[in-house]
C-alpha positions as CSV (number, residue, x, y, z in Angstrom):
1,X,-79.3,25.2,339.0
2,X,-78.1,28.4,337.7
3,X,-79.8,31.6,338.5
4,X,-81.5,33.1,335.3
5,X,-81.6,29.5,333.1
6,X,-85.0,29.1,331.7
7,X,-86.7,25.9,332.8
8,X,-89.2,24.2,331.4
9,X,-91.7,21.6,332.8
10,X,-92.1,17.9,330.5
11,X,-95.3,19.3,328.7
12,X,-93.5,22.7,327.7
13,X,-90.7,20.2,326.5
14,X,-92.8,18.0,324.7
15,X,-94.8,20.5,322.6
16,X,-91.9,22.4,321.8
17,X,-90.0,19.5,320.2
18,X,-92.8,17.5,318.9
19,X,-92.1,14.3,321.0
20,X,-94.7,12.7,323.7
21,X,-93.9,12.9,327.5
22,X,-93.2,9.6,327.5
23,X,-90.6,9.4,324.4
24,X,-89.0,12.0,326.6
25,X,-88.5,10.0,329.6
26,X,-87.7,6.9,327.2
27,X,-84.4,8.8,325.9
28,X,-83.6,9.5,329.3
29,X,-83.4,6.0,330.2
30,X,-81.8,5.4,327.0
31,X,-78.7,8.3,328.1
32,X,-79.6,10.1,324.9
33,X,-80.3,13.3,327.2
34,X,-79.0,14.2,330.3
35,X,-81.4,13.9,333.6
36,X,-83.0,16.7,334.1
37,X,-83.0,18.5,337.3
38,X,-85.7,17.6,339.9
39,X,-88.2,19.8,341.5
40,X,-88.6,19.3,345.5
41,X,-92.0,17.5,344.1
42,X,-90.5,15.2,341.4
43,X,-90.9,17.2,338.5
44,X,-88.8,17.2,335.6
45,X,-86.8,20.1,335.4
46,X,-85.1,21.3,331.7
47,X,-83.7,23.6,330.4
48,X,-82.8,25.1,326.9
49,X,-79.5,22.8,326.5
50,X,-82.1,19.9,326.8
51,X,-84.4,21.4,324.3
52,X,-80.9,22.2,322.2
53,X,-80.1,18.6,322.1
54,X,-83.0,17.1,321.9
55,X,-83.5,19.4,318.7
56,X,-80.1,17.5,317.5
57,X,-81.6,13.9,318.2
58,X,-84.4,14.8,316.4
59,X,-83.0,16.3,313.2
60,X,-80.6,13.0,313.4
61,X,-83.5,11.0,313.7
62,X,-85.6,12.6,311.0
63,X,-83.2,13.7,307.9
64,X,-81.1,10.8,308.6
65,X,-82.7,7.8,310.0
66,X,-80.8,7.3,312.6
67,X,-81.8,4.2,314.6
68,X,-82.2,4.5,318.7
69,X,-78.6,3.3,318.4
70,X,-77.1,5.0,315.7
71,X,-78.8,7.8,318.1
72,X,-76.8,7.0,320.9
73,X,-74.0,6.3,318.8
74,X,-74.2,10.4,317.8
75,X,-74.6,11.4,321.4
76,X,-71.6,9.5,322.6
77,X,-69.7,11.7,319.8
78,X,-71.0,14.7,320.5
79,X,-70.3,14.2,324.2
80,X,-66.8,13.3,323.3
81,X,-65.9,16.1,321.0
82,X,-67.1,18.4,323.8
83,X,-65.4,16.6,326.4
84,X,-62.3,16.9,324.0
85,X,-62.4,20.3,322.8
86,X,-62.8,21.3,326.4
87,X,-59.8,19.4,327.7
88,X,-57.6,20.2,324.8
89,X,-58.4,24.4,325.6
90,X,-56.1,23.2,328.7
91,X,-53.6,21.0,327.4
92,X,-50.1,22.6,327.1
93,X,-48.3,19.5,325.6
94,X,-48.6,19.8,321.8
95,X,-47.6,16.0,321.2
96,X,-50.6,14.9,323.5
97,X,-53.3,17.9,322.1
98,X,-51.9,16.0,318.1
99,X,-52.6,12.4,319.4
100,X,-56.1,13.6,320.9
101,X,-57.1,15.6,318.1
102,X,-56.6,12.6,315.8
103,X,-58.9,11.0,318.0
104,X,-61.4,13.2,317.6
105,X,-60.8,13.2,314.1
106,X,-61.4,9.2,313.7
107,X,-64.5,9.5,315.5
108,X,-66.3,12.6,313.3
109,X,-64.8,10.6,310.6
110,X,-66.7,6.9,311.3
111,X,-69.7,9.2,311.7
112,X,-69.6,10.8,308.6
113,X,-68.8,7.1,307.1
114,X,-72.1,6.2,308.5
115,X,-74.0,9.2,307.2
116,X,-72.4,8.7,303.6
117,X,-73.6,5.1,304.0
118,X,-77.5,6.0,304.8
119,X,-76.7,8.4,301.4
120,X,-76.2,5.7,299.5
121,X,-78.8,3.5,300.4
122,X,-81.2,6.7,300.4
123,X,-79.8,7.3,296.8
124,X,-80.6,3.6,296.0
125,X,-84.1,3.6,297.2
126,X,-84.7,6.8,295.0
127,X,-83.4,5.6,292.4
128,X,-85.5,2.7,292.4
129,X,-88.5,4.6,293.3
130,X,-87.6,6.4,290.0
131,X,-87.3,3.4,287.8
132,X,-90.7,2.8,289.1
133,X,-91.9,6.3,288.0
134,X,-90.5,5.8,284.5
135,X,-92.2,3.0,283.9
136,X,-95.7,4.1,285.2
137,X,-95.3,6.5,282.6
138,X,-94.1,4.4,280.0
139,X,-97.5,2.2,280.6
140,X,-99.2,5.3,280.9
141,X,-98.3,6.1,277.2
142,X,-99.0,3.3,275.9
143,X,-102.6,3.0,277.7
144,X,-103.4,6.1,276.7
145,X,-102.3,5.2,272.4
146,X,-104.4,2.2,273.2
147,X,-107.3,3.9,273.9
148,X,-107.1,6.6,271.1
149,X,-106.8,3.9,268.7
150,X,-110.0,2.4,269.9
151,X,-111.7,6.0,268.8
């Protein structure tokens, strides 16, 4: 491991992103975060890039719902744009850099496809829940005429 680089032990991990020890070792398994470094005892051994991503998964998880496999359907893009961005800081050949930036582009795009879908379920599901509101007012109106006409 690099000199200098922060490391944190699973409990340090754990309380600062909110997750349980073991939900931690579960996206591990899963290939949602990278392994972690060893100690000569077995420990777990992460740094801030762990605590960076895992901060990603999370906010994924949260705002958007993402399913364990929509999850690792977001870290296999986020691994290929870097993987890309990287290799195309190196490419000379300006036909190859196009075709693999129009890769790229395909795959942001189907993710943003998928996010626009959750939206519109999300939108749906408020807008029911709104419907719902209306109405409990609408009875709550007419409850409450009710009951000053019994006065």
């Amino acid at each position: 491991m690099k000199e200098g680089l922060v490391i944190y032990k699973i409990e340090q991990v754990a309380k600062k992103v909110g997750l349980t020890k073991r939900t931690l070792r579960y996206y591990e398994e899963l290939g949602l975060i990278p392994p972690p470094h060893r100690s000569e005892g077995g420990f777990r051994l992460y740094t801030d890039d762990h605590i960076e991503r895992l901060n990603k998964l999370i906010n994924a998880r949260d705002v958007l719902g993402f399913s364990l496999q929509e999850l690792q359907q977001y870290v296999a893009l986020l691994e290929d744009f870097s993987s890309h961005r990287d290799s195309l800081k190196q490419l000379d050949d300006q036909a190859e850099k196009l075709r693999r930036l129009e890769s790229v582009e395909r795959l942001v795009a189907s993710q943003i496809e998928m996010i626009d879908q959750k939206l519109e379920r999300m939108k749906k599901v408020r807008s029911e829940a709104h419907q719902m509101l209306v109405r409990i007012g609408e009875i709550k109106q007419r409850t409450q005429h009710n009951l000053a006409n019994q006065e």
